[in-house]
C-alpha positions as CSV (number, residue, x, y, z in Angstrom):
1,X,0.0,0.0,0.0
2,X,1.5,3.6,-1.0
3,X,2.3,5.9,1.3
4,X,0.6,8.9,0.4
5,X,1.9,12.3,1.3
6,X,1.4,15.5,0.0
7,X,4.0,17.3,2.6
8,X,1.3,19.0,3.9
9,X,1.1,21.8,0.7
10,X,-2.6,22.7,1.0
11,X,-2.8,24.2,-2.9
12,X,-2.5,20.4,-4.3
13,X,-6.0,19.3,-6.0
14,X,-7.3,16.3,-3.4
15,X,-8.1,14.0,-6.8
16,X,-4.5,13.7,-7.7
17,X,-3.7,10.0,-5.4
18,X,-1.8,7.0,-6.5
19,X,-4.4,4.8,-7.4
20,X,-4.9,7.3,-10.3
21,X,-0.5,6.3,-11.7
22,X,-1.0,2.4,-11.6
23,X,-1.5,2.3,-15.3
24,X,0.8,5.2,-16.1
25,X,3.9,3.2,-13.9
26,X,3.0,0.5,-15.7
27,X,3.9,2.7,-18.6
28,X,7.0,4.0,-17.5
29,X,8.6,1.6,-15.5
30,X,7.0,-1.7,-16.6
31,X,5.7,-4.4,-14.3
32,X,5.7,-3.9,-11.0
33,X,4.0,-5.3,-7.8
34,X,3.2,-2.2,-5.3
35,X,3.6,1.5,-5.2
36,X,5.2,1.8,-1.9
37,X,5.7,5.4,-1.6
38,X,3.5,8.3,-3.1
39,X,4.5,12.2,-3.3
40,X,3.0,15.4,-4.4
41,X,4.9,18.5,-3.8
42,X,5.2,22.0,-5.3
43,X,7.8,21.6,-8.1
44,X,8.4,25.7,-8.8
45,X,9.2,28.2,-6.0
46,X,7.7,31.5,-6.1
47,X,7.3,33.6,-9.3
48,X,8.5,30.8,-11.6
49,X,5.0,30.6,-12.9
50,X,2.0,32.3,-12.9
51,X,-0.8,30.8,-15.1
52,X,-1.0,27.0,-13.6
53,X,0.7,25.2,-10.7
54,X,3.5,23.0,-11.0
55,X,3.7,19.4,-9.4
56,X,6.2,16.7,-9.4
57,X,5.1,13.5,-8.4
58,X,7.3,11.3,-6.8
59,X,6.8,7.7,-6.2
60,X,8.7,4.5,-5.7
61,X,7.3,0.9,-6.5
62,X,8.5,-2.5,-5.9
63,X,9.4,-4.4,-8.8
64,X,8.8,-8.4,-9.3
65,X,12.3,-9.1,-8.4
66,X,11.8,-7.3,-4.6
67,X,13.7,-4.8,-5.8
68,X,12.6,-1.3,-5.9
69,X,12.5,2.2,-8.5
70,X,12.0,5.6,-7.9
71,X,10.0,7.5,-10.8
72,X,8.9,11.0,-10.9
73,X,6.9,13.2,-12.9
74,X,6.0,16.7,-13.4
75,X,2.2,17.7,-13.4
76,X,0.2,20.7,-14.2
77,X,-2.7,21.5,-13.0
78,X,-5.3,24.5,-12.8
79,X,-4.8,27.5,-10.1
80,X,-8.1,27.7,-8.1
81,X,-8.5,31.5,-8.5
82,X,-11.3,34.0,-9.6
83,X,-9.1,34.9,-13.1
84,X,-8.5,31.3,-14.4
85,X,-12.3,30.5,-13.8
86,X,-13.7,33.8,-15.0
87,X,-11.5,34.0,-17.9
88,X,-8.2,31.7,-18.6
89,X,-10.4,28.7,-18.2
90,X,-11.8,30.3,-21.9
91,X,-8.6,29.5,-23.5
92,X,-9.0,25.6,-22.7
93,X,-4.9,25.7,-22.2
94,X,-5.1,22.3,-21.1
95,X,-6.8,21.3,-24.3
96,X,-4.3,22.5,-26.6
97,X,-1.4,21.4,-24.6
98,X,-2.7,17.7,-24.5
99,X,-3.3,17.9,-28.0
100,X,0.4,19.2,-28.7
101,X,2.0,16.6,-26.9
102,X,-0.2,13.8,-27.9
103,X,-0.2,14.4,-31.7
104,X,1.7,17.2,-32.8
105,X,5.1,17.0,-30.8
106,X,5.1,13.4,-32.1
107,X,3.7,13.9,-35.6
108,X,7.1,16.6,-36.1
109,X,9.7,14.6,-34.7
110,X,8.3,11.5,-37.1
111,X,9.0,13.8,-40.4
112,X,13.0,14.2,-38.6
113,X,13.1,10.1,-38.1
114,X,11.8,9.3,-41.5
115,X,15.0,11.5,-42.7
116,X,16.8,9.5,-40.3
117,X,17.8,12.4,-38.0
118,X,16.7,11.6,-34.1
119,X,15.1,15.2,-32.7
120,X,13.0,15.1,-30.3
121,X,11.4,18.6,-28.7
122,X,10.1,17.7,-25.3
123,X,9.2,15.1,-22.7
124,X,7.4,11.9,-23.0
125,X,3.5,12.9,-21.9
126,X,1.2,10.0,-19.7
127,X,-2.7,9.7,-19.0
128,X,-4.4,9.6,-16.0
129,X,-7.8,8.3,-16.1
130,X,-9.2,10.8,-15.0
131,X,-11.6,14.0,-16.0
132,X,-9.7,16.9,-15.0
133,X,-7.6,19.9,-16.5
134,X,-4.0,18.4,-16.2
135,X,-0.8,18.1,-18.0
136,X,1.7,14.6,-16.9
137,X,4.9,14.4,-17.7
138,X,7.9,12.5,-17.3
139,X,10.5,14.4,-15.2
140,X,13.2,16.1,-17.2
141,X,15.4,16.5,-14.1
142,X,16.2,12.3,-14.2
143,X,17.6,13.2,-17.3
144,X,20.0,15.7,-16.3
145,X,17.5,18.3,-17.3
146,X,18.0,22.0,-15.6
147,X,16.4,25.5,-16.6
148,X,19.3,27.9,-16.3
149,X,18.5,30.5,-13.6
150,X,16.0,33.1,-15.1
151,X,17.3,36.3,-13.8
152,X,20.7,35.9,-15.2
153,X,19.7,35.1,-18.4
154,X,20.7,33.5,-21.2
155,X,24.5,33.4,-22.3
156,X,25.3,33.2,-26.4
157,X,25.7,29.4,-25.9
158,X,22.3,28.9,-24.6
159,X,20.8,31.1,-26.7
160,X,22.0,29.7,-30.1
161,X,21.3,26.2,-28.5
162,X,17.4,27.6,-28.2
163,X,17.6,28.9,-31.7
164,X,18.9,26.1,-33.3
165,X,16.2,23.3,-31.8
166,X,13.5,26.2,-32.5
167,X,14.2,26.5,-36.0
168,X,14.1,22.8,-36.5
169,X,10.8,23.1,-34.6
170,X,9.5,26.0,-37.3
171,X,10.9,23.7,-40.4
172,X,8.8,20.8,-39.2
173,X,5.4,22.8,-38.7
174,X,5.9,24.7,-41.8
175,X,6.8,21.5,-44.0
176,X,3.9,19.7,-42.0
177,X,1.3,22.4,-43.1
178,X,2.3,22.1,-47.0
179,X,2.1,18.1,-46.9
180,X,-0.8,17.7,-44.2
181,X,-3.0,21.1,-44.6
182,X,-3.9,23.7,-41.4
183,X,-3.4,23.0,-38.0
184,X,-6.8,22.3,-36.1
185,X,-8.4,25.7,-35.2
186,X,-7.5,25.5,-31.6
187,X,-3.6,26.1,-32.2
188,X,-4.0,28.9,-34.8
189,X,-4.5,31.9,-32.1
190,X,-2.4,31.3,-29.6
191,X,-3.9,33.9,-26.5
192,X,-5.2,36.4,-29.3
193,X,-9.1,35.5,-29.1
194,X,-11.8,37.5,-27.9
195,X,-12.1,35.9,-25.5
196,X,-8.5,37.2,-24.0
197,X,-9.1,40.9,-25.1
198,X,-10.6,41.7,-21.1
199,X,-7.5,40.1,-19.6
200,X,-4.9,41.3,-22.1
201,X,-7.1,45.0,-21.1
202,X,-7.0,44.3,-17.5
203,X,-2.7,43.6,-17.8
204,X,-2.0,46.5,-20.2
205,X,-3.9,49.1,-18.1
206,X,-2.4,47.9,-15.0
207,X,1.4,47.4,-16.5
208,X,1.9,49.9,-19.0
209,X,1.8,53.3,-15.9
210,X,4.6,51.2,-14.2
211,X,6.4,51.1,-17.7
212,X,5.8,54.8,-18.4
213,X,7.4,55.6,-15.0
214,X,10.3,53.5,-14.9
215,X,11.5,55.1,-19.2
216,X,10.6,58.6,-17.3
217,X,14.0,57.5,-15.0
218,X,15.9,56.6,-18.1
219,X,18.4,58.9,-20.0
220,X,17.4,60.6,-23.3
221,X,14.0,59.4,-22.7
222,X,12.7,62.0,-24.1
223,X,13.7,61.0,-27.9
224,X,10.4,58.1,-27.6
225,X,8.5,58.5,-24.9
226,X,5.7,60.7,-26.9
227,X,4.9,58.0,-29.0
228,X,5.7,55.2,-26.6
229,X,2.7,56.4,-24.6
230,X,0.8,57.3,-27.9
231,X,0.9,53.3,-28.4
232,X,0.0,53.0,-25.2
233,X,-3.2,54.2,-24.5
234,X,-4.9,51.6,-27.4
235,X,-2.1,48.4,-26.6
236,X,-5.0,46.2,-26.7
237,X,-6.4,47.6,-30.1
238,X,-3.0,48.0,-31.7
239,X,-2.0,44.1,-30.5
240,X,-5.1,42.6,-31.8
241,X,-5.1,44.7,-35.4
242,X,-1.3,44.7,-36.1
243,X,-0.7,41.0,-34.7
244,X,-3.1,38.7,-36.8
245,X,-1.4,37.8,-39.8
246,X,-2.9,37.0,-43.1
247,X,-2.3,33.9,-43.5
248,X,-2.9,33.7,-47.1
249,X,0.2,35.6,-47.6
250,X,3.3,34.9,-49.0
251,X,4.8,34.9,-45.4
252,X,7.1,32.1,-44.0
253,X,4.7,31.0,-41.5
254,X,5.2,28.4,-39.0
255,X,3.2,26.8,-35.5
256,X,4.9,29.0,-32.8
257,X,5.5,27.9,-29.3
258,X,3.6,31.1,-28.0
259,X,5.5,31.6,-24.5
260,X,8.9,31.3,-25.7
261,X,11.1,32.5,-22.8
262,X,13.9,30.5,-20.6
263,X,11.9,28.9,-17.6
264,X,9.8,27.4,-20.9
265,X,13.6,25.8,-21.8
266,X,15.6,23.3,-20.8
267,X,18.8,22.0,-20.8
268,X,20.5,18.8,-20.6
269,X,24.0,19.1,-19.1
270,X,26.7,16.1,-18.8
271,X,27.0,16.5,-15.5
272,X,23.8,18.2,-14.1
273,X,25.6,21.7,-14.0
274,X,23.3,24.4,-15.6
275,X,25.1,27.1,-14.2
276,X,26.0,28.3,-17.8
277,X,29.5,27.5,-18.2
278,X,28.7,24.2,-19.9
279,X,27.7,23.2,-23.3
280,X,24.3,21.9,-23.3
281,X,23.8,18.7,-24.8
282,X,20.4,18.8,-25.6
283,X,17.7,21.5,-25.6
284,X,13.8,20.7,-24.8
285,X,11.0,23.1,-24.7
286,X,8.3,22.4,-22.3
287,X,5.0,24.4,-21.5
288,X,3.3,24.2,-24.6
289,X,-0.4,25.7,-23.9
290,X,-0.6,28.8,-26.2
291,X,0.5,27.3,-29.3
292,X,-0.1,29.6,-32.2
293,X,0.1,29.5,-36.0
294,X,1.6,32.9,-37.6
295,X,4.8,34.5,-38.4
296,X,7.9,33.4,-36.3
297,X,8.3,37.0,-35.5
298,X,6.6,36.3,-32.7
299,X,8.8,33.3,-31.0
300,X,11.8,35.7,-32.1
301,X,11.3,38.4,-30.4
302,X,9.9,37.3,-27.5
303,X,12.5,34.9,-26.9
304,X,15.4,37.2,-27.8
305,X,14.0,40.2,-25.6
306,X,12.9,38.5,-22.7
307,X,15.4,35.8,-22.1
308,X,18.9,36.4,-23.5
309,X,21.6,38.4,-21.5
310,X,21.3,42.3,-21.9
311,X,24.4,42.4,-23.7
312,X,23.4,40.2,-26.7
313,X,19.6,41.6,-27.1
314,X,20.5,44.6,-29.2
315,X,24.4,44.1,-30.0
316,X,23.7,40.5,-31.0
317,X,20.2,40.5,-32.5
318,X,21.4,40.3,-36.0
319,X,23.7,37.6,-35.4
320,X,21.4,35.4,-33.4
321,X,19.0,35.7,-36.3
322,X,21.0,34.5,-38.6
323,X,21.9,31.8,-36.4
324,X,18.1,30.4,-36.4
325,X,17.9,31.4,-40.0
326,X,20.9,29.4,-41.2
327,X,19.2,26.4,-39.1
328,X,16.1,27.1,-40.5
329,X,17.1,27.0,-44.3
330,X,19.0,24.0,-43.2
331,X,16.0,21.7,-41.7
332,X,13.5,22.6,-44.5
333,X,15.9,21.5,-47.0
334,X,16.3,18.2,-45.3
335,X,12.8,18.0,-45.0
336,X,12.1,18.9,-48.8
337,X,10.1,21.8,-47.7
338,X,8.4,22.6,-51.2
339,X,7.5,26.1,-51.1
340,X,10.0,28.8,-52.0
341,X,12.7,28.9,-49.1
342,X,12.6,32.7,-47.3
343,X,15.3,35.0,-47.3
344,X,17.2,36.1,-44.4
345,X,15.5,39.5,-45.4
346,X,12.2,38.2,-45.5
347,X,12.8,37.1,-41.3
348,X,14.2,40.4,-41.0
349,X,10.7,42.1,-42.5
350,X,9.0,40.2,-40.6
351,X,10.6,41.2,-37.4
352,X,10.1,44.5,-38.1
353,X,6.6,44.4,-39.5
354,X,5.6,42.6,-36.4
355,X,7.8,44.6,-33.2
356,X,4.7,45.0,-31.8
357,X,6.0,41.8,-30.4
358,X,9.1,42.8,-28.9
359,X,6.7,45.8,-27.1
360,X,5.0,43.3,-25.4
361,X,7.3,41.1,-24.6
362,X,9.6,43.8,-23.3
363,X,6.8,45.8,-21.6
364,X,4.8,42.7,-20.1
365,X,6.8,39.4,-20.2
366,X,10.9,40.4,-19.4
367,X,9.7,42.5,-16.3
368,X,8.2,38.6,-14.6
369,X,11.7,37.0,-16.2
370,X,13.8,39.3,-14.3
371,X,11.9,39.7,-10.9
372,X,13.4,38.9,-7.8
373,X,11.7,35.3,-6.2
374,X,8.6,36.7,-3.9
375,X,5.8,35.1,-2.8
376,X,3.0,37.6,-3.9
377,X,4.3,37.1,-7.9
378,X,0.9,35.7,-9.1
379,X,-1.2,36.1,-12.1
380,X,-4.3,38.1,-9.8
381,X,-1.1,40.2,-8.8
382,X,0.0,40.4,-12.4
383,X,-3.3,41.5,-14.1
384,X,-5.6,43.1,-10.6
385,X,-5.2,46.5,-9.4
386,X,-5.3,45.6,-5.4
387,X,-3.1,47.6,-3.2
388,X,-0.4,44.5,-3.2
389,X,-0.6,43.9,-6.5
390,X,0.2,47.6,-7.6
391,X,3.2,47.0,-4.6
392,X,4.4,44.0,-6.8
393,X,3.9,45.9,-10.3
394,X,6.3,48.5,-8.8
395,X,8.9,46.2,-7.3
396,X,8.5,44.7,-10.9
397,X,9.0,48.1,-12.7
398,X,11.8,49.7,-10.2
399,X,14.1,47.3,-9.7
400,X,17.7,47.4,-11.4
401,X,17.6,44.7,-13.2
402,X,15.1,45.9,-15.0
403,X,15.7,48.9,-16.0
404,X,18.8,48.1,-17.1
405,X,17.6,46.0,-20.0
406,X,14.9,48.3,-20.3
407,X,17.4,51.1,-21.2
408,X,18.5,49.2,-24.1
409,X,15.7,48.3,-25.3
410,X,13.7,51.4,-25.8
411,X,15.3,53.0,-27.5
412,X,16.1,50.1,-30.0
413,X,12.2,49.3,-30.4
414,X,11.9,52.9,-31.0
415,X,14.1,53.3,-34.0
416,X,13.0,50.2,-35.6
417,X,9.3,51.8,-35.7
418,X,7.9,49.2,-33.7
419,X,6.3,52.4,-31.7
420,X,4.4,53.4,-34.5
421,X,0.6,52.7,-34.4
């Protein structure tokens, strides 16, 4: 008989119990006679993510031969709060993640075997019998698996690493559209629905005065401000007009991951270091519940911005992009991508015809990837106006780290036009 535990954390769903993981240890460890040990803890500590609550399940069963086998696995699940039943529950997350890692994670890293190249994107998903909103995984961390700390940010190494396994991931979903047709309906929009237009309203209106504040402290502000907070005062508008492409286009278009920063990637390291100084052996992207058809502008940019070290966002943009693009040309050749290749210029258009991107992301996404661990970084804090959650928007905003990759980018955004509305 199991012994269950869920070291006392009084946030974990009373459903999740071992009787549910017989089938699924079957799965992953084979035969087996007992579970003789069954954990649920909190797998992320405070301010590593805000939309759903992280799990890892660990157990340990006793195998035919008396012998015994630890195995554990990550789990998402649903945060019990006013904004995800009101309004995230809308954009049926859980849905599309299932669906990505049950047929179209799989279904891309086929086309790569059938050209006799081993990729593979992610981790193994299990599941539970069971009728609930939840994501199982294996456990990346047996594997050697580490994120790389988020406030320091990502070094060249890494970041080429990301580029290189996200371009093979763009080659696949482009090549997969021309041979298969579009992607179901449910990974073509990604958080842009109408459904999201009160939220994304809600975060704007509650982010953007923080943002204005913190440029007003900021050297030769003065040069974009105006039409910073021109842009500003219809985000929402702008965002939902400027970022829906036409898809009918002659556009290099490709499935994008849709929250494409660095606690969303993963890194296998030789020897379990992921303090940076190592080559990664193998890059995996996990998190994948706002998938979203459209130009790969969008993965770019937020990925660059929000994620890399300040020093490489704008004095190494160009040459990280033609890292992914050389990649990119690379995989859709090998997998006889039959549509005229892009140019290098055509990414670069696209950047720029999209920065609206790179507003966001800089505006709304880099400020939670460089926050300082705290226990009141939440999505209600993130989106509400309550007295703590202006408190957290402003140690957010202030903070040094913050401003100092906002001072770079800025200005950058600014004289690439992606101001103009």
């Amino acid at each position: 008989m199991a012994n269950q535990n869920n070291n006392d954390n009084n946030n974990i769903p009373s459903w999740i119990n071992s009787k549910l993981f017989e089938n699924v240890l079957r799965e992953a460890v084979g035969n087996y006679k007992s579970i003789e040990n069954f954990q649920v803890a909190n797998a992320l500590g405070p301010g590593e993510n805000f939309a759903t609550l992280m799990l890892r399940v660990r157990t340990k069963v006793l195998l035919p031969d008396d012998s015994y086998k630890n195995k554990s696995f990550m789990m998402k699940v649903a945060l019990d709060n006013k904004i995800y039943r009101e309004q995230m529950s809308k954009w049926e997350m859980f849905k599309k993640e299932a669906g990505m890692y049950r047929d179209i994670v799989p279904e891309l890293e086929e086309m790569y075997k059938k050209k006799d190249v081993e990729v593979h994107f992610g981790a193994k998903y299990f599941k539970l019998p069971v009728d609930q909103e939840y994501i199982l995984l294996e456990d990346l961390a047996e594997k050697g698996f580490r994120n790389v700390k988020r406030q320091n940010c990502l070094d060249m190494v890494h970041a080429k690493c990301v580029l290189r396994k996200l371009a093979q991931w763009h080659a696949a979903s482009a090549v997969r559209v021309v041979e298969k047709g579009p992607y179901d309906e449910q990974y073509l929009h990604g958080f842009l629905t109408e459904d999201s237009r009160e939220i994304c309203d809600q975060m704007f209106s509650g982010t953007l005065k923080h943002v204005l504040a913190a440029a007003r402290k900021l050297p030769n502000h003065e040069e974009y401000y105006g039409q910073m907070e021109t842009l500003f005062g219809h985000l929402t508008d702008a965002v939902f007009s400027q970022l829906i492409p036409q898809r009918n286009s002659d556009e290099f278009l490709a499935l994008n991951h849709g929250d494409f920063w660095c606690n969303n990637i993963m890194f296998q390291y030789d020897d379990g270091n992921s303090d940076g100084k190592n080559q990664p052996l193998e890059t995996y992207f996990v998190d994948l519940q706002m998938p979203r058809y459209g130009t790969v502008a969008q993965d770019l940019l937020y990925f660059i911005l929000s994620s890399t070290q300040v020093d490489l966002k704008v004095n190494h943009f160009d040459e990280l992009i033609h890292h992914y693009y050389e990649n990119l040309i690379e995989n859709l050749k090998l997998l006889d991508y039959s549509k005229p290749l892009p140019n290098l210029r055509d990414i670069h258009g696209s950047l720029i015809r999209y920065g609206l991107w790179g507003v966001v992301t800089t505006c709304c996404i880099m400020s939670a990837v460089l926050c300082d661990p705290t226990e009141v970084a939440n999505i209600e804090n993130f989106v509400g106006d309550s007295e703590e959650s202006e408190k957290f928007k402003e140690m957010l905003y202030s903070n040094e780290r913050y401003m100092k990759h906002l001072e770079v980018l800025l200005p950058w955004l600014y004289r690439r036009g992606a101001f103009e509305s």
